[in-house]
Each structure stands twice: as structure tokens, then as C-alpha cells.
DSSP file (Angstrom, degrees, kcal/mol; ACC not computed):
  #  RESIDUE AA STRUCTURE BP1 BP2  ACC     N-H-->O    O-->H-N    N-H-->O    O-->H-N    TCO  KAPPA ALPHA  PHI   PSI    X-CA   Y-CA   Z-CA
    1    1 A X     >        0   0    0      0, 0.0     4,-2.6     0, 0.0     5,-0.1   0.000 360.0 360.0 360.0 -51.7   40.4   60.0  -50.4
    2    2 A X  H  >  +     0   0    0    107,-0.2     4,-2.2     2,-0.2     3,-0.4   0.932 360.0  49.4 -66.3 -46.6   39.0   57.0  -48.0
    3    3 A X  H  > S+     0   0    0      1,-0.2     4,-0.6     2,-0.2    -1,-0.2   0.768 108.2  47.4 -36.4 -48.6   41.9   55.0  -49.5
    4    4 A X  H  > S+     0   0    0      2,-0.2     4,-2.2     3,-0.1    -1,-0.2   0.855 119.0  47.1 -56.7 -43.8   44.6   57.7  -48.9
    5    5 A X  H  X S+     0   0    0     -4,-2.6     4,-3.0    -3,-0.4    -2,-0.2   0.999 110.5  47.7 -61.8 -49.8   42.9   57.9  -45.1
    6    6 A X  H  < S+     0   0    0     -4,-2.2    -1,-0.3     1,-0.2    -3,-0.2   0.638 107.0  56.5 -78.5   6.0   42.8   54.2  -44.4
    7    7 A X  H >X S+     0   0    0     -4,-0.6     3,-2.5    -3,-0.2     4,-1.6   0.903 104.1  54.0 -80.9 -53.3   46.8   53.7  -45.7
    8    8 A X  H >< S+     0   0    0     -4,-2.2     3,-1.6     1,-0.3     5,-0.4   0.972 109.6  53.1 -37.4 -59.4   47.7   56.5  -42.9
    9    9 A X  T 3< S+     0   0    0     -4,-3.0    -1,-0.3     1,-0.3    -2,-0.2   0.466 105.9  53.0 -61.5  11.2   45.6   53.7  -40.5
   10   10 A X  T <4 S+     0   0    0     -3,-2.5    -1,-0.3     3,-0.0    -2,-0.2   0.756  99.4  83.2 -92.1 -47.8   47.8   51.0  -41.7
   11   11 A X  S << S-     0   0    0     -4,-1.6    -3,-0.0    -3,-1.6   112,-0.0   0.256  71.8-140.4 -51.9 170.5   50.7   52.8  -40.8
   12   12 A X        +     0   0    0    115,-0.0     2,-0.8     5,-0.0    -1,-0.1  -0.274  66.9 118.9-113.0  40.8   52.6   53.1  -37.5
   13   13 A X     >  +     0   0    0     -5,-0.4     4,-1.5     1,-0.2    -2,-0.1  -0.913  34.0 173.9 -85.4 104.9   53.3   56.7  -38.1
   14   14 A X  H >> S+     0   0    0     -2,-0.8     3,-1.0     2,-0.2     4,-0.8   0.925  85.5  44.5 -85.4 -73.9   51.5   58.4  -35.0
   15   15 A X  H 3> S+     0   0    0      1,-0.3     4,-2.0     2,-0.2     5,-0.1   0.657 119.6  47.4 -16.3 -73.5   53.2   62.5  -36.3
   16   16 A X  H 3> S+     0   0    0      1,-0.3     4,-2.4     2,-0.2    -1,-0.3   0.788 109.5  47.7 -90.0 -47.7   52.1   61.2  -39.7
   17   17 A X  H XX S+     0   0    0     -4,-1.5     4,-1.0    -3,-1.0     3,-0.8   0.936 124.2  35.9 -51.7 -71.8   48.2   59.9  -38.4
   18   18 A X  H 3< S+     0   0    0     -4,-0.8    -2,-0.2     1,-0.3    -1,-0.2   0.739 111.2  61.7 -75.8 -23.9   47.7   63.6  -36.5
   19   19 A X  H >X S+     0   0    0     -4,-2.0     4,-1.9    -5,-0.3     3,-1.1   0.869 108.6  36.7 -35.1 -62.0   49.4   65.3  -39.0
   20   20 A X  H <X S+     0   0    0     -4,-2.4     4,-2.0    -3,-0.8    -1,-0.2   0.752 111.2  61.3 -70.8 -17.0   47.0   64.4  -41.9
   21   21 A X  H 3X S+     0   0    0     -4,-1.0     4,-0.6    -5,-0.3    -1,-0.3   0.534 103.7  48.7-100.1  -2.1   43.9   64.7  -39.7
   22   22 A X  H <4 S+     0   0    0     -3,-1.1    -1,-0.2     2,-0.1    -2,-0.2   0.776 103.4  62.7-102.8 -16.9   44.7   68.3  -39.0
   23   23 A X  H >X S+     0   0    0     -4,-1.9     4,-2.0     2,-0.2     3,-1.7   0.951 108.2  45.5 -15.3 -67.4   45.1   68.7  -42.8
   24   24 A X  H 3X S+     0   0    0     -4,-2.0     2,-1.7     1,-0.4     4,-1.6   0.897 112.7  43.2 -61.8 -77.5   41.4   67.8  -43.0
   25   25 A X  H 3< S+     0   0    0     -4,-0.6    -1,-0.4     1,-0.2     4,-0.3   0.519 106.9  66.6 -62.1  18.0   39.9   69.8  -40.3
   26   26 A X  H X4 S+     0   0    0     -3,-1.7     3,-0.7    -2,-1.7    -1,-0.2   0.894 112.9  30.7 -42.7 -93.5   42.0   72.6  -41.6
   27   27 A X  H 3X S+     0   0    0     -4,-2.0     4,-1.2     1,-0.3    -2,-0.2   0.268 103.2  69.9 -91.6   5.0   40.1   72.5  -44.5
   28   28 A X  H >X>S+     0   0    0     -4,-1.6     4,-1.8    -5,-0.3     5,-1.0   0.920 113.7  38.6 -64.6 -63.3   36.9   71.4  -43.4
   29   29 A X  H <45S+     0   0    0     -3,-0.7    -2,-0.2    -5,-0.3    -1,-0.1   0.559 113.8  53.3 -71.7   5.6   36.9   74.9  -41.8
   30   30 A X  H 345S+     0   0    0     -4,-0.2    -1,-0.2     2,-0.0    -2,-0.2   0.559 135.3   2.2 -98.3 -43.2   38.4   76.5  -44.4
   31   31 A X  H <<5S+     0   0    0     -4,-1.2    -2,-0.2    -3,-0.7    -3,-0.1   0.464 132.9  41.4-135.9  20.5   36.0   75.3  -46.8
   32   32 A X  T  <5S+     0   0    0     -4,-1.8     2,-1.1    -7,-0.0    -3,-0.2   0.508  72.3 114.6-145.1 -51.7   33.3   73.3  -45.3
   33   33 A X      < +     0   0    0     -5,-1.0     6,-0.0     1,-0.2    -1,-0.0  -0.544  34.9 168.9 -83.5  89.2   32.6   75.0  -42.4
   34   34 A X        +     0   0    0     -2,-1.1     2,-0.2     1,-0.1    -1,-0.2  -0.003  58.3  23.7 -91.9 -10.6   28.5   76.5  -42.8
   35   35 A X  S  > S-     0   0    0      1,-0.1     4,-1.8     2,-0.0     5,-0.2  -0.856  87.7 -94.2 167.4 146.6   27.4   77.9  -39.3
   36   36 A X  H  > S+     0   0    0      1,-0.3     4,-1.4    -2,-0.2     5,-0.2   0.593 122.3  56.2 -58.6 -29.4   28.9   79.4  -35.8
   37   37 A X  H >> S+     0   0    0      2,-0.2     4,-5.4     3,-0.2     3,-0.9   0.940 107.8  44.3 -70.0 -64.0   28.6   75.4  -34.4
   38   38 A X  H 3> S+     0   0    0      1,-0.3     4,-2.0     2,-0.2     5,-0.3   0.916 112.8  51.4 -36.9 -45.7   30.7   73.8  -37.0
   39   39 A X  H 3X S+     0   0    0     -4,-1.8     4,-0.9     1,-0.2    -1,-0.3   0.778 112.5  44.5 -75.0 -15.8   33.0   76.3  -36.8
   40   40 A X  H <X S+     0   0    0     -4,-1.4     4,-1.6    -3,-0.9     5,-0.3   0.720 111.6  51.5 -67.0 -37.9   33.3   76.0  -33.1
   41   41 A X  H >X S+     0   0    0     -4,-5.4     3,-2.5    -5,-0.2     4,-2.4   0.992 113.7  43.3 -78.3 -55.0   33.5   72.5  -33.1
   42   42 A X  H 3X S+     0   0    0     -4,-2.0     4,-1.8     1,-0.3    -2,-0.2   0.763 110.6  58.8 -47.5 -27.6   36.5   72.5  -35.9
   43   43 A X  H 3< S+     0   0    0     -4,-0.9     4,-0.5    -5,-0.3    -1,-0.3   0.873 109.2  41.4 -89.5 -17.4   38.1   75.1  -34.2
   44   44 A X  H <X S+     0   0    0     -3,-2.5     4,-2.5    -4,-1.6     3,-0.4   0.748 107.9  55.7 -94.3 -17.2   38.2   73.0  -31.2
   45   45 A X  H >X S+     0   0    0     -4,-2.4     4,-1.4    -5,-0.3     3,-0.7   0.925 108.6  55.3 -46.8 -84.4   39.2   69.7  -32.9
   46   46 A X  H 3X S+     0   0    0     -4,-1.8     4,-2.0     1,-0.3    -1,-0.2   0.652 114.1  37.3 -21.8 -41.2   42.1   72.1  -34.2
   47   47 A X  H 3> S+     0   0    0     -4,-0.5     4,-2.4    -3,-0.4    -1,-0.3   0.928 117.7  48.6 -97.7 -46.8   43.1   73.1  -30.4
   48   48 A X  H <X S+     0   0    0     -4,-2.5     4,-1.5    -3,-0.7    -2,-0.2   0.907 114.3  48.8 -55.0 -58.2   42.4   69.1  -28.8
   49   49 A X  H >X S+     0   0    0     -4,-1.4     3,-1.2     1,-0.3     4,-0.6   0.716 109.6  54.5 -58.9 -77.7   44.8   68.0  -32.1
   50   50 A X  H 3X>S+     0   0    0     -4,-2.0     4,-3.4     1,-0.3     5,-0.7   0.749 106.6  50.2   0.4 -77.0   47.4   71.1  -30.7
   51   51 A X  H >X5S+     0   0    0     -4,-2.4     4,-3.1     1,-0.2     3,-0.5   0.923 111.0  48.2 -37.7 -57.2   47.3   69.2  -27.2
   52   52 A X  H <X5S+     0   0    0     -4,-1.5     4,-0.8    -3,-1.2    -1,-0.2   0.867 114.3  47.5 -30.0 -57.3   48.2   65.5  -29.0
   53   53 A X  H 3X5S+     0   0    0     -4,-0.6     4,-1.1     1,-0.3    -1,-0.2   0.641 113.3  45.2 -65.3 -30.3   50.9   67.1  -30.8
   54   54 A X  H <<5S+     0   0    0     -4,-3.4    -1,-0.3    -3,-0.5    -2,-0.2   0.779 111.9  52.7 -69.9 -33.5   52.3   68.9  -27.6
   55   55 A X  H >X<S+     0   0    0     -4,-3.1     4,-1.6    -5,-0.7     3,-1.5   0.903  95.8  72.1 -83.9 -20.2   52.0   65.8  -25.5
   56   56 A X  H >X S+     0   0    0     -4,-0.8     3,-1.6    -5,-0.4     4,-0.9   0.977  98.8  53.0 -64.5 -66.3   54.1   63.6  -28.3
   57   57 A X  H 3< S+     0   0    0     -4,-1.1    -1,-0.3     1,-0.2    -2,-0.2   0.490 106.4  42.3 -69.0  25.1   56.9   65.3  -27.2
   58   58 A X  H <4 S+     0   0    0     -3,-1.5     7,-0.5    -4,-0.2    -1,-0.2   0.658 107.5  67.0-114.9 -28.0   56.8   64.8  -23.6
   59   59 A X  H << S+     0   0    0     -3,-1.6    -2,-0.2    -4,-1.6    -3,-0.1   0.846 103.5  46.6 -58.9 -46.4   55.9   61.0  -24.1
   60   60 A X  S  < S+     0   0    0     -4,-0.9     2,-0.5     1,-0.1    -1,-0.3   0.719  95.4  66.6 -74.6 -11.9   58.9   60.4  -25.5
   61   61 A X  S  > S-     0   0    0     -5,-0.3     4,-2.2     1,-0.1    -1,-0.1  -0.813  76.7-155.3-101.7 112.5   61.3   62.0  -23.4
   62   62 A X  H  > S+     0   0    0     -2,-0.5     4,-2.5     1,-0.2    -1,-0.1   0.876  88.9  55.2 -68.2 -27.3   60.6   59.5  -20.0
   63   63 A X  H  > S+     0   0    0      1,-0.2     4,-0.6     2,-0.2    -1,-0.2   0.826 113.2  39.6 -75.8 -13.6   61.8   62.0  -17.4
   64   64 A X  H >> S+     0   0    0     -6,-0.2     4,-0.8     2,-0.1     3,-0.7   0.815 113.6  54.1 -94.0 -30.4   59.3   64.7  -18.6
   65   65 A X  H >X S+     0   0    0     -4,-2.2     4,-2.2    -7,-0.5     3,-1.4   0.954 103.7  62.7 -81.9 -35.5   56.2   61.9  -19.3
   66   66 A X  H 3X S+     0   0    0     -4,-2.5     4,-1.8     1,-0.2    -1,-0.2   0.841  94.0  56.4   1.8 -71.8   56.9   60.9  -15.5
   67   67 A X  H <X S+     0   0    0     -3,-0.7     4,-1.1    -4,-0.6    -1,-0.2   0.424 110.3  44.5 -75.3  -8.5   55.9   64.2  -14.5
   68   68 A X  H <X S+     0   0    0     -3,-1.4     4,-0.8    -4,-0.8    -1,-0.3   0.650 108.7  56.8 -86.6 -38.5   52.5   63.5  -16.4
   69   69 A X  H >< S+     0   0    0     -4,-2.2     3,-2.2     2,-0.1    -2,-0.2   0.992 108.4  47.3 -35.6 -68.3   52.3   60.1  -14.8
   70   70 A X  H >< S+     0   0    0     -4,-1.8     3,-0.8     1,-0.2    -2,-0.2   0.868 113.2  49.7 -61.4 -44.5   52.5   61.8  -11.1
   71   71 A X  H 3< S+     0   0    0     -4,-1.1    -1,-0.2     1,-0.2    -2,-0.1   0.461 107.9  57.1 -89.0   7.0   49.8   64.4  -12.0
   72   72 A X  T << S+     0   0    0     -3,-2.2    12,-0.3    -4,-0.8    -1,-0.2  -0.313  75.8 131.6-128.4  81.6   47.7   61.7  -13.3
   73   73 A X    <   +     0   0    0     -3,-0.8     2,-0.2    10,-0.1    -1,-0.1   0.650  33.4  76.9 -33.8 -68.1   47.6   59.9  -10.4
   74   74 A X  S >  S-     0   0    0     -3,-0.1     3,-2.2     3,-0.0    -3,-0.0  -0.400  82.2-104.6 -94.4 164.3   44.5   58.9   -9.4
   75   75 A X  G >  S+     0   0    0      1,-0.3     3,-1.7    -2,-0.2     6,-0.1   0.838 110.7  56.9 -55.0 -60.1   42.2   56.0  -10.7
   76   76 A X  G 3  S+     0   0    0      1,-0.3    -1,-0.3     3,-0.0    -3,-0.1   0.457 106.0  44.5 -69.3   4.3   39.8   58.3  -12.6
   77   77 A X  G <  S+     0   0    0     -3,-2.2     7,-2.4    -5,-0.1    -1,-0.3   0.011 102.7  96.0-120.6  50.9   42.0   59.8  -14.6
   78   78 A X    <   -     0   0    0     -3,-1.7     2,-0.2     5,-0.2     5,-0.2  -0.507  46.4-170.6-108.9 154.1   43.7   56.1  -15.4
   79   79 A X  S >  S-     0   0    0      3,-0.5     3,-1.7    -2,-0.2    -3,-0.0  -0.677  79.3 -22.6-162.3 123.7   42.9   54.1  -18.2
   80   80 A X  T 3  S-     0   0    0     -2,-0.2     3,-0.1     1,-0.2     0, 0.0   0.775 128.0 -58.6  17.9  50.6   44.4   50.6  -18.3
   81   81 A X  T 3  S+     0   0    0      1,-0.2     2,-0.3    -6,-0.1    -1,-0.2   0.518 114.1 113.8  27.8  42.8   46.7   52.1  -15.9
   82   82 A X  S <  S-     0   0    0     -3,-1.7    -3,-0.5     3,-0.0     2,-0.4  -0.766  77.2 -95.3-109.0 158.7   48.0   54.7  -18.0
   83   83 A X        -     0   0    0     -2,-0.3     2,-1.0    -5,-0.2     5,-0.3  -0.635  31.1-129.2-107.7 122.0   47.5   58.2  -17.4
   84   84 A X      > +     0   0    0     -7,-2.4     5,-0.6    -2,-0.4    -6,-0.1  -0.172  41.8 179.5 -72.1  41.4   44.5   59.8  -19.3
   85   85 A X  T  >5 -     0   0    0     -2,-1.0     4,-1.3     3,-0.2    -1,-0.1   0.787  43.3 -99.7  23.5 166.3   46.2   62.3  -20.5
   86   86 A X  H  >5S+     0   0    0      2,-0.2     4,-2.4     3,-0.1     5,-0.6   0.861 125.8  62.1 -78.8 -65.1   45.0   65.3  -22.9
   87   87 A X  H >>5S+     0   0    0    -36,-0.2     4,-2.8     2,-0.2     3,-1.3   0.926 108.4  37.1 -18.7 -69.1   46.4   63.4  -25.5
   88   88 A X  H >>5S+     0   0    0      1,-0.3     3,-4.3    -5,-0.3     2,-0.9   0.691 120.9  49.9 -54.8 -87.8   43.8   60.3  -24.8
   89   89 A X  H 3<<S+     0   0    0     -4,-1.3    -1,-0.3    -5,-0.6    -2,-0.2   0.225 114.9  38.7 -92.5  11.8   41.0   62.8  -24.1
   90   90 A X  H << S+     0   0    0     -4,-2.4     4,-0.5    -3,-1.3    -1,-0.5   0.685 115.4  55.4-105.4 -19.6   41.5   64.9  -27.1
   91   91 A X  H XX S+     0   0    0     -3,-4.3     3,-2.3    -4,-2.8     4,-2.2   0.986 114.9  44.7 -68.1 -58.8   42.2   61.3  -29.2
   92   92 A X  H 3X S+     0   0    0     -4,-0.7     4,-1.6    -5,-0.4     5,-0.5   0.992 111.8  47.0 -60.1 -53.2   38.6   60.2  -27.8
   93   93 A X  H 34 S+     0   0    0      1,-0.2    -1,-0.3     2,-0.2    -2,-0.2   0.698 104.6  55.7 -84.2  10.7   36.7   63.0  -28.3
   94   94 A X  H <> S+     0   0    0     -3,-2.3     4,-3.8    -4,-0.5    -1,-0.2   0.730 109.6  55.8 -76.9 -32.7   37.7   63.6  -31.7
   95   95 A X  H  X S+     0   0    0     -4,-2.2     4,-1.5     1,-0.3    -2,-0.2   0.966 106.7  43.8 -40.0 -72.3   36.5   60.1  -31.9
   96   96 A X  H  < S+     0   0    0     -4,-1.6     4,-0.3     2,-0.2    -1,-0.3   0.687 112.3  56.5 -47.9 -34.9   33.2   60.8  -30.6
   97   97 A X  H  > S+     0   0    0     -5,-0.5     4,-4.2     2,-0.2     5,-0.3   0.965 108.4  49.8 -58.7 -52.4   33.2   64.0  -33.0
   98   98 A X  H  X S+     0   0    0     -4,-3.8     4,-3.1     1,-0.2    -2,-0.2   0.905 106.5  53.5 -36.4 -58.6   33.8   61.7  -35.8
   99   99 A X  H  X S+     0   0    0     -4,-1.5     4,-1.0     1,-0.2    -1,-0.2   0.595 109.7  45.3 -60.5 -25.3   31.1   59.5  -34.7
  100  100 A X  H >> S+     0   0    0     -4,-0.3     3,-1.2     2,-0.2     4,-0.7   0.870 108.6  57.0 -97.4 -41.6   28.2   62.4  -34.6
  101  101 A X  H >< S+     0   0    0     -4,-4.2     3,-1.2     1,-0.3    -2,-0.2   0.920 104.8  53.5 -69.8 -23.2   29.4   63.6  -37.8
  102  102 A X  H 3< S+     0   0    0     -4,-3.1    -1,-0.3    -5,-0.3     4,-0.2   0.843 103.1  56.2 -67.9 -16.6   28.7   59.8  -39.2
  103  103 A X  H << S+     0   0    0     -3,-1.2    -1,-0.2    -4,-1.0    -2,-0.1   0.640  92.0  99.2 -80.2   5.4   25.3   59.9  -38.0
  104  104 A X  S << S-     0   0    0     -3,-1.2     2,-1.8    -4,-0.7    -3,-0.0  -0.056 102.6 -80.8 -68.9 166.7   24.7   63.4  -40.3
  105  105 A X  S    S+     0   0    0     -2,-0.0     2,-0.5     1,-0.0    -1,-0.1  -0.360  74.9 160.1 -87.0  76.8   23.1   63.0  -43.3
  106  106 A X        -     0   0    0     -2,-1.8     5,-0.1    -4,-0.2    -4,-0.0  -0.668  38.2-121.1-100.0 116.0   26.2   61.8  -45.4
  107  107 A X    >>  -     0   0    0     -2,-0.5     4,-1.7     1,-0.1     3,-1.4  -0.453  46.1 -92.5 -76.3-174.1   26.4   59.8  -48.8
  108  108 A X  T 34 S+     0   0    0      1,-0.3    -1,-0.1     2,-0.2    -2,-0.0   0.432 122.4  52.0 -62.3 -10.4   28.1   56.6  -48.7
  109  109 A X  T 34 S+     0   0    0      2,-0.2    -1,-0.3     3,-0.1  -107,-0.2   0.565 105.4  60.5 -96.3 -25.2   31.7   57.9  -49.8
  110  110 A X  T X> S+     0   0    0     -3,-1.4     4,-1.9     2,-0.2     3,-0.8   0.621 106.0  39.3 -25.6 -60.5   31.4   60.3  -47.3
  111  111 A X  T 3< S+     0   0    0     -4,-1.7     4,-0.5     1,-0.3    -2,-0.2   0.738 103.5  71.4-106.9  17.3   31.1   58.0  -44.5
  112  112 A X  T 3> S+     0   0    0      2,-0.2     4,-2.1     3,-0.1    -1,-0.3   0.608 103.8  44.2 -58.0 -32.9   33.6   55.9  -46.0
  113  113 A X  H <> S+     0   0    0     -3,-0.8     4,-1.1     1,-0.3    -2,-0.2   0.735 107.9  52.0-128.5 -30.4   35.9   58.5  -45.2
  114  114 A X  H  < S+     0   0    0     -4,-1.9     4,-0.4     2,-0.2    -1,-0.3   0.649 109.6  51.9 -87.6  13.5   34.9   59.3  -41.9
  115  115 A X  H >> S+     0   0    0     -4,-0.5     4,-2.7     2,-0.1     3,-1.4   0.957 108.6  54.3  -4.1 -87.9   35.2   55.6  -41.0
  116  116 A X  H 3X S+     0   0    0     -4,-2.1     4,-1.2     1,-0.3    -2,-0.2   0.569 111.8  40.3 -44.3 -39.9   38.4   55.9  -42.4
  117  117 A X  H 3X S+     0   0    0     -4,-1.1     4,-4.7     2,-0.2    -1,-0.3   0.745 113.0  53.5 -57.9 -43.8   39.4   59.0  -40.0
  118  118 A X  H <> S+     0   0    0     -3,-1.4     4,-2.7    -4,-0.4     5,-0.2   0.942 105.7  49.3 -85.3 -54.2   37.9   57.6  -37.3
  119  119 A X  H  X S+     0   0    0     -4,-2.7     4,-3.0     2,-0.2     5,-0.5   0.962 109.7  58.5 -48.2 -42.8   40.0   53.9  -37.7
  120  120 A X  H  X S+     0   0    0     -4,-1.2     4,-3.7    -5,-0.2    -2,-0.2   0.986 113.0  38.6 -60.0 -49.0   43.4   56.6  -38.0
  121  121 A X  H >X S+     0   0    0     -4,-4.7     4,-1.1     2,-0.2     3,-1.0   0.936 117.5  48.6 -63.5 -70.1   42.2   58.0  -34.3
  122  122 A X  H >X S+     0   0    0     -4,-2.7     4,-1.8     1,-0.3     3,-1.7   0.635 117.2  41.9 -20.2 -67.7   41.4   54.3  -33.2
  123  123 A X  H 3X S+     0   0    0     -4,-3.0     4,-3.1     1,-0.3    -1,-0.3   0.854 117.0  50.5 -68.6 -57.9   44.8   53.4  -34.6
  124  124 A X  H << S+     0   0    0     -4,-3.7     4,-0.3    -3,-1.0    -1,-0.3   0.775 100.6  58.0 -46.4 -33.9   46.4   56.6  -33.0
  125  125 A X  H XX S+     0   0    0     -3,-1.7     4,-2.6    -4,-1.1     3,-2.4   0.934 114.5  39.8 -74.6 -76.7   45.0   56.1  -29.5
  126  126 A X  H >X S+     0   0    0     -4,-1.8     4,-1.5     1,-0.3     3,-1.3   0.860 109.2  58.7 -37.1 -61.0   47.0   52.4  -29.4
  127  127 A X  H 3< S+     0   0    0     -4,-3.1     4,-0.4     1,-0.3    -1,-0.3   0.690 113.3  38.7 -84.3 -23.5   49.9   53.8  -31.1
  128  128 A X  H <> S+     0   0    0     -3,-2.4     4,-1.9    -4,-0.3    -1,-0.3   0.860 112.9  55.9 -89.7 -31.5   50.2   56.5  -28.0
  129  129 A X  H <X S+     0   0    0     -4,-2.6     4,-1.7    -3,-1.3    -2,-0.2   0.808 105.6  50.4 -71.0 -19.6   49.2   54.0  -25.3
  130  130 A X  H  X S+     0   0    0     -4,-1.5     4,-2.2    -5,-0.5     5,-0.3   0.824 110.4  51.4 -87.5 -18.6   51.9   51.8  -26.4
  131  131 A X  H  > S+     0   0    0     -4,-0.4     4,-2.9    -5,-0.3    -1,-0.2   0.970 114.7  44.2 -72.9 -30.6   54.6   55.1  -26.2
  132  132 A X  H  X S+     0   0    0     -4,-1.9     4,-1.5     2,-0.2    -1,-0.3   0.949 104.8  56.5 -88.9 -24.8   53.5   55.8  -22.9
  133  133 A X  H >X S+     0   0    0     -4,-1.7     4,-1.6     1,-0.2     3,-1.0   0.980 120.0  43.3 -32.4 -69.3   53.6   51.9  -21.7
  134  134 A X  H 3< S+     0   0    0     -4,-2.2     3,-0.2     1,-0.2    -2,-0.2   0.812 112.3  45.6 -59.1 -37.4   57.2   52.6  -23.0
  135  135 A X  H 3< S+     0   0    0     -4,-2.9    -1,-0.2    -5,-0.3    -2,-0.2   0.833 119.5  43.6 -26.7 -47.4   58.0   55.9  -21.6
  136  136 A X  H <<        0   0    0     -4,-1.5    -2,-0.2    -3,-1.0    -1,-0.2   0.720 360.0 360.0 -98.3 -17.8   56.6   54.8  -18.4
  137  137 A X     <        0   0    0     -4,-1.6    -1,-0.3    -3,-0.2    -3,-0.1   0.079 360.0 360.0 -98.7 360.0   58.5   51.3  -18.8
């Protein structure tokens, strides 16, 4: 499974990177999911990953990602002068989900594979900054 994950991070497929990662938390909450937090937290990973998926298709189209430029405007919501988007903030704080679940009590194949997840956001985040660099371009 961490092999299958880190080939998606290899890739420059962004669709194909959010795609599989809503596979997984699908079925982490489907079959995984043990008490009223997990499931809250999966069920909002599910809704941030929604936002990404909404925002790809405004990124590409430059006259609609504009209108996301102009309404994030100002320097705190900027990020190497790109507009910090839902996209970024649902890419990062899946990160950061990722990252509490590696400090859980996980064997070593196990946090091989959220590594591996966590490199697919890494990988994702870049692979969006560069669409909107071009969008914005």
C-alpha cells in the first residue's frame, strides 16, 4: 500500500493525488472509523478534500481563478503571493491531520503509509501552487 501511495507522489497527477486520498478516508470511515472524533474528523477531511476538488476547476479556467485572486486580497490570506485559498487551507490541514495521526500509536507500516499520504499532499500543495502561478500568469 505505501508503495501504491508514494507512486501517486511521484506523479504530476494533482485529480489523480486527491482522488486516491479520498479513496482512503472513505474507507477509513467506512471501516476504520472507532469513536464520534474520528468520525468527525474523517468526515471533515471528506468536506476540506470536496473544497480542493471544487477549487481545481476554477484554477484552471483564468477568468474565474481571478475572481479568487480579488477576494484574496490581502497579505494574510497570501502565501508566496498566491492566494490562500480553501484549496491550500484544506491541502495544509489535511497535512497537519496526517501529522497527528503519525504521532498515534502506529506500527512501522503504518506510518510508512501515512508518510506516504502526507508526501501525496506535500506533492499536491506545489502541484496547485504552480496551477495558480499559471492561472494568475
Amino acid at each position: 500500500m505505501e508503495r501504491l501511495v508514494r507512486n501517486v507522489a511521484c506523479g504530476d497527477d494533482l485529480v489523480q493525488m486527491i482522488a486516491s486520498e479520498r479513496i482512503i478516508v472513505e474507507r477509513d470511515l467506512e471501516y476504520h472509523a472507532n469513536s464520534r472524533a474520528m468520525v468527525s474528523s474523517l468526515t471533515t477531511a471528506l468536506n476540506e478534500i470536496g473544497a480542493i476538488e471544487q477549487h481545481l476547476g476554477m484554477v484552471d479556467d483564468p477568468v474565474q481563478y481571478k475572481v479568487v485572486n480579488r477576494a484574496y486580497s490581502l497579505p494574510k490570506n497570501r502565501r508566496a503571493g498566491l492566494p490562500f485559498d480553501e484549496a491550500r487551507q484544506a491541502l495544509a490541514s489535511h497535512q497537519a491531520r496526517l501529522g497527528n495521526m503519525d504521532k498515534s500509536r502506529l506500527d512501522d507500516e503504518e506510518k510508512g503509509i501515512i508518510d506516504a499520504r502526507r508526501a501525496v499532499m506535500l506533492a499536491a500543495g506545489q502541484l496547485y501552487a504552480a496551477r495558480q502561478t499559471a492561472s494568475l500568469s
